[in-house]
KETORTOR-247071 format. One record per residue: x, y, z of N, C-alpha, C in turn; residue in three letters. Coordinates in steps of 0.05 Angstrom, whole numbers, plus 5000, padded with zeros to 4 digits. Atoms other than C-alpha are relative to their C-alpha. Layout:
// residues N
XYZXYZXYZALA/...
***
This chain:
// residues 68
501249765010789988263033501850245006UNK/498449744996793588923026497950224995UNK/501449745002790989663043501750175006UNK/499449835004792390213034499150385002UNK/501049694990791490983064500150314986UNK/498549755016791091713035499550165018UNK/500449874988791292233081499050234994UNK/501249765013788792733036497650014994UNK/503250054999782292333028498849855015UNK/500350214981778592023073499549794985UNK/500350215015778591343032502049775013UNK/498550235002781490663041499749874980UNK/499550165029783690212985500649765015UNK/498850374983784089433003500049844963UNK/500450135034785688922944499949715014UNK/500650204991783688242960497449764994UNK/501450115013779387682946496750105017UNK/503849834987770887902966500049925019UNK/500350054971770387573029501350115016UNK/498249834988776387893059498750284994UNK/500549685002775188593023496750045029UNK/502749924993767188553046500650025032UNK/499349934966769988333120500550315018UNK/498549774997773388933125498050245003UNK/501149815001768189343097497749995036UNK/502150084987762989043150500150115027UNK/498949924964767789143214499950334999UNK/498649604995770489993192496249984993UNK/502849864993761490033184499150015022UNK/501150094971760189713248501350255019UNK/498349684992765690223276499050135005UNK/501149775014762890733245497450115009UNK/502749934998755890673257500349985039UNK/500449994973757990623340498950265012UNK/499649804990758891313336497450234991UNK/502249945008751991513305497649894989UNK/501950185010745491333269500149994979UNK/500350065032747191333195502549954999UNK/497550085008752991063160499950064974UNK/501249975022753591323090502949834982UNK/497450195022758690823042499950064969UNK/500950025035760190842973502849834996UNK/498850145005763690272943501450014978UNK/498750055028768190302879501349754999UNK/498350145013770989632848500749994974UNK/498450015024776289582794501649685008UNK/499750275000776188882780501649884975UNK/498250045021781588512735501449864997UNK/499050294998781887802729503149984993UNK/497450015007789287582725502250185014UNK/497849854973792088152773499650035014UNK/499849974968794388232839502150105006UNK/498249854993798288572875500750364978UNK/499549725005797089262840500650185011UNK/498949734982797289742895503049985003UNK/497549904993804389722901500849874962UNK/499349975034805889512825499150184992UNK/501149785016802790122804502850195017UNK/499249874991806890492850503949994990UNK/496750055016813790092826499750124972UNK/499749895025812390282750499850275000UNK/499849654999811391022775502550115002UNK/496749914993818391052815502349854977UNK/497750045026821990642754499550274976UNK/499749775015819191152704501050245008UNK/498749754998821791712739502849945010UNK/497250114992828391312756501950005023UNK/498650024978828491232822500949735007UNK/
***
């Protein structure tokens, strides 16, 4: 599984098959909820049989179009 950080939002991006991703989600709630009594989540998937490895293929077709 690969993830991925933005420091401009609080968000994480993971790409991976559901058991891994959900793992993930389960442990950063558990975390999360140590430090209070609500946990508030919101989940986006962009699902797309046949690919993998986008997060950084998206990022190669960005740096070839501008020709780095």
């Amino acid at each position: 599984m690969r993830a991925c950080c933005s420091r401009q939002y609080p968000k994480l991006t993971h790409e991976g098959d559901w058991d891994e991703v959900f793992e993930v989600v389960k442990r950063a709630t558990e975390a999360v909820g140590a430090f209070g009594s609500r946990v508030s989540l919101v989940l986006k998937a962009d699902i797309r049989p046949g690919y993998t490895g986008e997060l950084t293929a998206k990022l190669d077709r960005l740096e070839q179009a501008l020709g780095e």
